[in-house]
VEXKOLMI-234319 format. One record per residue: y, z, x of N, C-alpha, C in turn. Coordinates in steps of 0.001 Angstrom, whole numbers, plus 524288, in hexadecimal, padded with zeros to 5 digits. Example, Ala and Ser with C-alpha at 12.3 -4.5 7.8 and 13.67 -1.06 7.14 Angstrom:
REM residues 2
7E9C681E78833867EE6C81E788300C7F31C81E7883390/7F73681BA8832327FBDC81BE4835668001E81EBE83264/
//
This chain:
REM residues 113
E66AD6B16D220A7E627B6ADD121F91E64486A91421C67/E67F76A8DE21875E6B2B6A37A21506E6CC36A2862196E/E6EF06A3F421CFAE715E69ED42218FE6CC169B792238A/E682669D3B2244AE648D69C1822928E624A6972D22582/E60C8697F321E3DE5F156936221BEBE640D6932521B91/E68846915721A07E6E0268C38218DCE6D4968A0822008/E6B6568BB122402E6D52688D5226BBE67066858D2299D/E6349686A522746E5DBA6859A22846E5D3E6813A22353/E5F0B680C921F05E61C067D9321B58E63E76785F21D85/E69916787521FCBE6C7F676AF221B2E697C674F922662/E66F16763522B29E63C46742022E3DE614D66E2022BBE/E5D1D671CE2292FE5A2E66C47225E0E5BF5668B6224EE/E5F4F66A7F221DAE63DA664CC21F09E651C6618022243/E6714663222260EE690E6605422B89E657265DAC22F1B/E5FDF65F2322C72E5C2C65CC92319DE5B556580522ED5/E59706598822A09E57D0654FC227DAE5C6E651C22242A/E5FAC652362246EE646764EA422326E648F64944227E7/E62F2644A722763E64806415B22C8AE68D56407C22DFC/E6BD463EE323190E6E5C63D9F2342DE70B76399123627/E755C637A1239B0E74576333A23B2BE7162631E323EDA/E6EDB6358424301E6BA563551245D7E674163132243B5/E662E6346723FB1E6082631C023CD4E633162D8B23A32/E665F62C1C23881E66FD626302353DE655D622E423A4E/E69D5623AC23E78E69AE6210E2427DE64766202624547/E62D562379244C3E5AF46210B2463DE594E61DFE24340/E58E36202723C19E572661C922386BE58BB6179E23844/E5D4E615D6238C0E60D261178239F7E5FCF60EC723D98/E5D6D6121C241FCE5C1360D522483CE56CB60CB0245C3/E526361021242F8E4D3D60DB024317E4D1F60B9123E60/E4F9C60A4223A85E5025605F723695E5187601022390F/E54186026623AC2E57845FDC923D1CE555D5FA12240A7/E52E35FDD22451AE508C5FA8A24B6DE4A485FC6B24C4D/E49355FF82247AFE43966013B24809E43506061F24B0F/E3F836071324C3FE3BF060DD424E25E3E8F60CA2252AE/E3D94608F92559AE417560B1325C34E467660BE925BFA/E4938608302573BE4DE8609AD2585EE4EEC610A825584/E4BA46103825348E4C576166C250B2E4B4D61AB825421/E474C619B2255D5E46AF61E4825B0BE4B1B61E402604B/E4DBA61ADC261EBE528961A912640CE565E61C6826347/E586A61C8D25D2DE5B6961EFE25C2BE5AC2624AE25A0C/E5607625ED25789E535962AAA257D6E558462D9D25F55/E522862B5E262BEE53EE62CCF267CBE58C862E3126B26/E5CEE628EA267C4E6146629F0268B2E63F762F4E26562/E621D62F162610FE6552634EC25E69E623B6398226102/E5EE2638C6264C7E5C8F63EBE2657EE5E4F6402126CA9/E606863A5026DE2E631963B65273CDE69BA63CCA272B8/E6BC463A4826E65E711163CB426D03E70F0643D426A17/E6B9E643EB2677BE6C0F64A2D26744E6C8964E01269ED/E67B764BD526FA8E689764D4A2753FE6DEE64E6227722/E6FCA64A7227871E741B64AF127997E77EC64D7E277B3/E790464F58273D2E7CC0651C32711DE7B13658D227253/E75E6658F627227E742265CF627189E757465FAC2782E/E728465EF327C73E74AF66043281C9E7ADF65F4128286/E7E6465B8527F93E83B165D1227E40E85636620727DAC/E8355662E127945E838D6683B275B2E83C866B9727987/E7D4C66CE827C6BE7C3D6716D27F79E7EC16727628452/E7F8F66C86286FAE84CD66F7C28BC9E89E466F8428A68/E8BA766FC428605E9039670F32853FE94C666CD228454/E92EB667DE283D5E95DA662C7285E3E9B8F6628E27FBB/E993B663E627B31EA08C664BB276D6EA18B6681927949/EA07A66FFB27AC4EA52A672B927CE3EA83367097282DF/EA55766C3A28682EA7F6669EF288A2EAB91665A928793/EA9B56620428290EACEE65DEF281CEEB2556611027EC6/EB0E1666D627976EB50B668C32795AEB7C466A4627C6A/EB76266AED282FBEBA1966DE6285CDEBDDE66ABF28879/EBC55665C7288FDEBFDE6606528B47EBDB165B8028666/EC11165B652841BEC1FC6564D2811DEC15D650922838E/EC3966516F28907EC36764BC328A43EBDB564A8A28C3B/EBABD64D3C28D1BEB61A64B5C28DE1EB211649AA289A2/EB54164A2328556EB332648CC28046EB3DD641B428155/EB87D642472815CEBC4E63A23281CFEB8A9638A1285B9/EB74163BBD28A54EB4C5638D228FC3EB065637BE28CFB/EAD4563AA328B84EA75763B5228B19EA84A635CC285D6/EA9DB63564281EEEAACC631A227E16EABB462B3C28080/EB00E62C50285B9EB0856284328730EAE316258028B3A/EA9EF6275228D57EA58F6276129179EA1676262D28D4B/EA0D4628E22878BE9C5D6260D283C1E9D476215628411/EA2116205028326EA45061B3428046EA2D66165228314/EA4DB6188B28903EA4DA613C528C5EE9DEF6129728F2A/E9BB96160A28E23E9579614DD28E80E9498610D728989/E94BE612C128451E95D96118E28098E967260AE6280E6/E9B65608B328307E9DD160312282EEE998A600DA28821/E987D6036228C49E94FF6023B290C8E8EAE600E728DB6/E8C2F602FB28A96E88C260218288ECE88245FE6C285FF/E8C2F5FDCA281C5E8B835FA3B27D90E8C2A5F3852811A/E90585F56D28573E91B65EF362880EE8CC55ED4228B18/E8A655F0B028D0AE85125EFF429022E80F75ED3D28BE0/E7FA05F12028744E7EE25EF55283B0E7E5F5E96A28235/E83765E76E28195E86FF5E36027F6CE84F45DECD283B4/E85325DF13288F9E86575DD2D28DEFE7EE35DA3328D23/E7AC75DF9128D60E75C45DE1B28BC0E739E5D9E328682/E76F15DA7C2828BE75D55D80127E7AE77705D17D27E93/E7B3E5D0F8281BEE7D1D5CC3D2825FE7A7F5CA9E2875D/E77B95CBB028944E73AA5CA6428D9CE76EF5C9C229310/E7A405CDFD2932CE7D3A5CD8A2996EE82AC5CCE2296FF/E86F55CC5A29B68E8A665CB5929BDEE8EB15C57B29B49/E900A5C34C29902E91515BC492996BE92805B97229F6D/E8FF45B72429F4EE92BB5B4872A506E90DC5B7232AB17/E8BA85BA112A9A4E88545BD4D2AE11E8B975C0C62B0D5/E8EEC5C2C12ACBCE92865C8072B023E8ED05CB352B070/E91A35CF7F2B4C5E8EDA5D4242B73AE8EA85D7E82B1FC/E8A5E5DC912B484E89ED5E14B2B0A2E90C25E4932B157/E92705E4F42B637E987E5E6382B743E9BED5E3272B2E7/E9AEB5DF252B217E9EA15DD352AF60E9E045DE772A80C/E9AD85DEA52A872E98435E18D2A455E9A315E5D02A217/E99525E9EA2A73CE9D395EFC12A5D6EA18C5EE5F2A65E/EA45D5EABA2A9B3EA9465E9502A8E8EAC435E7F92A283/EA88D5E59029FB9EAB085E41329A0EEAA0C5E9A429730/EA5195EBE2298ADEA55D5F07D2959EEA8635F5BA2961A/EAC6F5F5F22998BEAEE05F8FB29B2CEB4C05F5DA298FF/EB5665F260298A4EBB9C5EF80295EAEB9E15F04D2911C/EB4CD5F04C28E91EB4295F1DE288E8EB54B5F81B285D0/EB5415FA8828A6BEB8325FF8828A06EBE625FFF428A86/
//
């Protein structure tokens, strides 16, 4: 029964201790207001998701079982990763210079890798 309260103890502590999860919300809705807070609220509860169906099919005793699919899977983030931000980038500057194509587009964002 001392194990069941030290670790019903230890629970608590942990729930209500915040996180960076929670700065990172507090931080977007200080920052950009209630929508941006609920966004990132949303976003930490689709990355929990995700981690969590990780968990349950097994996806670390597979990444422990082949390493290199660790580098693939990292380097397939990555390059979505540089693809987004250039799209991103491409939108903010209102198109491309000189009415190039969307091809040419992925073309620079792929030499940026």
């Amino acid at each position: 029964m001392p194990g069941l309260v030290t670790y019903l103890a230890a629970a608590v502590a942990l729930i209500l201790v915040p996180g960076p999860d929670t700065a990172f919300v507090l931080a977007q809705s200080v920052a950009a207001g209630r929508a941006a807070g609920v966004r990132a609220a949303l976003g930490v509860a689709v990355g929990v998701c995700v981690h969590t169906v990780a968990a349950v099919v097994g996806l670390a005793a597979l990444v422990r079982a082949a390493p290199a699919l660790s580098d693939a899977a990292a380097l397939a983030a990555g390059r979505a990763r540089a693809l987004f931000e250039s799209t991103r980038a491409r939108r903010w500057l209102g198109g491309v210079a000189g009415g190039a194509t969307l091809a040419l587009a992925g073309l620079a964002a792929r030499e940026a890798l």
